[in-house]
C-alpha positions in Angstrom: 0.0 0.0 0.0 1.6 3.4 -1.0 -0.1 4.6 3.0 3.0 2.9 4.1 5.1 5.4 2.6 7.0 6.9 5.2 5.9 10.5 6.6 9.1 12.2 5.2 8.5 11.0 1.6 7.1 13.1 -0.7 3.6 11.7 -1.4 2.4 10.4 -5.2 0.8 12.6 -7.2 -3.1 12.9 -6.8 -2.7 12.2 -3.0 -1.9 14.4 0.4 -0.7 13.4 3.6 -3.3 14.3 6.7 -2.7 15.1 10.3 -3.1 11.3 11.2 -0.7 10.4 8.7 -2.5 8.7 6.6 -2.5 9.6 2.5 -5.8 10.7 0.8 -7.0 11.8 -2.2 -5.5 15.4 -2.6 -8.5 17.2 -4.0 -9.7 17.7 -0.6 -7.1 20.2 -0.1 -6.4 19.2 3.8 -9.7 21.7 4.9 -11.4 19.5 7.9 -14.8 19.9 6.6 -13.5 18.3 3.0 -11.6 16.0 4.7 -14.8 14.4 6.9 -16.7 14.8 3.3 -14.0 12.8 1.5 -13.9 10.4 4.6 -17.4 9.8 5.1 -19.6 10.4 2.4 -17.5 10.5 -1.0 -18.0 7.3 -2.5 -20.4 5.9 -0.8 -22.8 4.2 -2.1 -27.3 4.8 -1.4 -30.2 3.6 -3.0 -32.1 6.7 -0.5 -34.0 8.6 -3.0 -33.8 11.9 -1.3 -30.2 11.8 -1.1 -29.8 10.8 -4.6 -31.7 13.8 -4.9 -30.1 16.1 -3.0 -26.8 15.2 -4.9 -28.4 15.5 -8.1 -29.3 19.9 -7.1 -26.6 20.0 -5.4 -24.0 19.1 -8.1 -26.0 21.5 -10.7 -25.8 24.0 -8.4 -21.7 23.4 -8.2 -20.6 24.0 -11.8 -18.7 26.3 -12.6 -17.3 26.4 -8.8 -15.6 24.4 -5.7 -17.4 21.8 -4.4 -16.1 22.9 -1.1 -18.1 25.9 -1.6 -21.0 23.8 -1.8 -20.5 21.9 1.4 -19.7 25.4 3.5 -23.9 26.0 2.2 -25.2 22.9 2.5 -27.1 23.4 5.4 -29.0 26.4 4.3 -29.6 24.3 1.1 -31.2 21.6 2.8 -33.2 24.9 5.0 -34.0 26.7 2.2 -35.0 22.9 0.1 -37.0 21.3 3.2 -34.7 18.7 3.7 -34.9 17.6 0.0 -37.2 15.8 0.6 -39.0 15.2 -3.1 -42.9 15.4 -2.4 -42.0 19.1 -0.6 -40.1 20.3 -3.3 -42.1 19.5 -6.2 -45.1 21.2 -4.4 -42.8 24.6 -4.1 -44.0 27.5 -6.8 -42.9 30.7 -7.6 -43.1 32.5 -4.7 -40.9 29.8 -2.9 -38.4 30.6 -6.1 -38.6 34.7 -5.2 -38.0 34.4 -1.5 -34.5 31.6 -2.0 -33.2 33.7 -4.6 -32.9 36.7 -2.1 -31.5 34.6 0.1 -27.6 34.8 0.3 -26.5 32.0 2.3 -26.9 29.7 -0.9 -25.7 30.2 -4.7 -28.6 32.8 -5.9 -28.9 31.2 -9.2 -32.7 31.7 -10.4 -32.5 28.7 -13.4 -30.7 26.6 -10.9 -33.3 26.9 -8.1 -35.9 26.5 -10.3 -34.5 23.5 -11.9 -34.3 22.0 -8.3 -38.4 22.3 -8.3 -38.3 20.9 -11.9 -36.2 18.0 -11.2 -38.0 17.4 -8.0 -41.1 16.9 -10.4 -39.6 14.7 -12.9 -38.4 12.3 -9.9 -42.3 12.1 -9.4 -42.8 10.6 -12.6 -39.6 8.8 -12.6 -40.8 6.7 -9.9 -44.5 6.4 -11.3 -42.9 4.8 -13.8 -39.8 3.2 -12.5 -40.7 2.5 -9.4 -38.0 4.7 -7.3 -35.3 7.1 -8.4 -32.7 4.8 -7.4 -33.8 1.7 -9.9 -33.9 4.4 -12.6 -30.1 6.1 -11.2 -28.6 2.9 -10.9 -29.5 1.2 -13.8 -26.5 3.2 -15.4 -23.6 2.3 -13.2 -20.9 1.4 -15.9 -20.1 -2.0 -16.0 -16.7 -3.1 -15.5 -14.9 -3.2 -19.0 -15.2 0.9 -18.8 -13.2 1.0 -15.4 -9.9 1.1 -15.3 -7.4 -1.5 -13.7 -6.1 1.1 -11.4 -7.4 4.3 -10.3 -4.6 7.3 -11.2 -4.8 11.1 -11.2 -4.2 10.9 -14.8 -7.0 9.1 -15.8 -9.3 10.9 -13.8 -7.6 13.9 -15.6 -8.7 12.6 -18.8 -11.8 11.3 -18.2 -14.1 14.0 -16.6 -16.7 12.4 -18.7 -17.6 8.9 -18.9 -20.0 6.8 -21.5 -21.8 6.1 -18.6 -22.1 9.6 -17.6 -23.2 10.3 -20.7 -25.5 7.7 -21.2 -27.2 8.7 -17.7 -27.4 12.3 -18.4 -29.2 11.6 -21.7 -31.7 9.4 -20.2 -32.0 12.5 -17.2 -32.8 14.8 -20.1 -35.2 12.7 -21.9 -37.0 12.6 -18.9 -37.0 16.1 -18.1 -34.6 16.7 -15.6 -32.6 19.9 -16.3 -28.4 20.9 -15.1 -27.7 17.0 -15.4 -24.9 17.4 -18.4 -22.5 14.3 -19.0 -20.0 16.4 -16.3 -22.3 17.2 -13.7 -23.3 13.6 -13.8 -20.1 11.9 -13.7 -19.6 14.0 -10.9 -22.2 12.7 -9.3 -21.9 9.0 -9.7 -18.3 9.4 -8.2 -19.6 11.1 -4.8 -23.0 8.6 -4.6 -20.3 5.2 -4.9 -21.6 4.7 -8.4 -17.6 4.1 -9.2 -15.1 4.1 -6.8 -12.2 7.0 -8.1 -10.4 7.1 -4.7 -7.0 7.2 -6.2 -5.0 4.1 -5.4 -3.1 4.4 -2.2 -5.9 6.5 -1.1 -6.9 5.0 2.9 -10.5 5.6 2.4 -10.2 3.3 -0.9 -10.5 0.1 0.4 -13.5 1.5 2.8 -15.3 2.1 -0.6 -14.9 -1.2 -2.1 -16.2 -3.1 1.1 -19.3 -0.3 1.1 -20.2 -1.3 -2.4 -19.6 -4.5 -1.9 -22.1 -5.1 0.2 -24.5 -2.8 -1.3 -27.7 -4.3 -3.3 -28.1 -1.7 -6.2 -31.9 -1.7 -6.3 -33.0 -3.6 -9.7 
């Protein structure tokens, strides 16, 4: 495992060295919020369709910016969103969209907030139709021929987009949902476990695999 490394050694590209000594994915930048976020939740596979949700906004509302800056406003977010939760989004209207958009504890993006109240409407039909979000999400998870052997900064370098990023943010569009481009998406199905791209070497990368191991995608 390149954790061994000793602490004096410079560590591999793509990865950082924490307080604890242990060597994680760089891009969380050694902040202690990012790190819990790269820790606990990155990679982690759900089949909860509010969270799939909430990841779904949440990534539309962070392009074009840091993701960290999206985690420092989460919590107003979920305020300003009722929790995410689906059923009380979809039923939000106009004046809902005039009151968040003044609000400036969140990214005051008018299309973006009211593509959150859009999306939260196609889920609705999604799961008339598919039965839940998540059998319709996880359908697309790439199969194994379009991972690669080994996880390295330069291949997550070159591959921002995936077929099956693509692939799912087609079938999002057809149904409706709006923000959900090939990008957004692949950025999504790396934080909900869909892959695992902690780097090798990573500590939390082994924690991932096990986590998705023994999750049952829901078919």
């Amino acid at each position: 495992m390149l954790d061994d490394a000793t602490p004096s050694e410079t560590p591999p590209d793509g990865l950082i060295r924490g307080p604890d000594g242990h060597l994680r994915c760089s891009w969380h930048g050694g902040d202690d919020l990012y790190r819990r976020y790269h820790d606990e939740e990155w990679g982690r596979p759900s089949a909860d369709d509010d969270r799939l949700y909430e990841k779904l906004c949440l990534e539309g509302f962070q392009a074009g910016l840091s993701w960290l800056t999206i985690l420092r406003k989460r919590a107003a977010f979920r305020e300003l969103f009722h929790g995410f939760a689906i059923a009380r989004v979809a039923s939000m209207d106009d004046a809902d969209v005039e009151r968040i958009v003044l609000d400036p504890r969140i990214i005051r993006h008018r299309g973006k907030i009211v593509s959150a109240i859009n999306n939260a409407r196609r889920v609705e039909a999604v799961r008339a139709e598919h039965g839940s979000l998540a059998q319709f999400l996880w359908r697309h998870a790439p199969p194994n021929d379009e991972r690669p052997a080994v996880v390295t900064t330069e291949w997550l370098r070159a591959n921002p987009v995936t077929p099956a990023s693509t692939r799912l943010s087609k079938a999002l569009k057809t149904a409706g949902f709006s923000f959900v481009g090939p990008t957004t998406i692949y950025a999504f199905m790396q934080s909900m476990g869909f892959v695992n791209d902690h780097v090798d070497g990573c500590c939390m990368r082994d924690a991932c695999d096990t986590a998705r191991a023994g999750f049952e995608p829901p078919m």
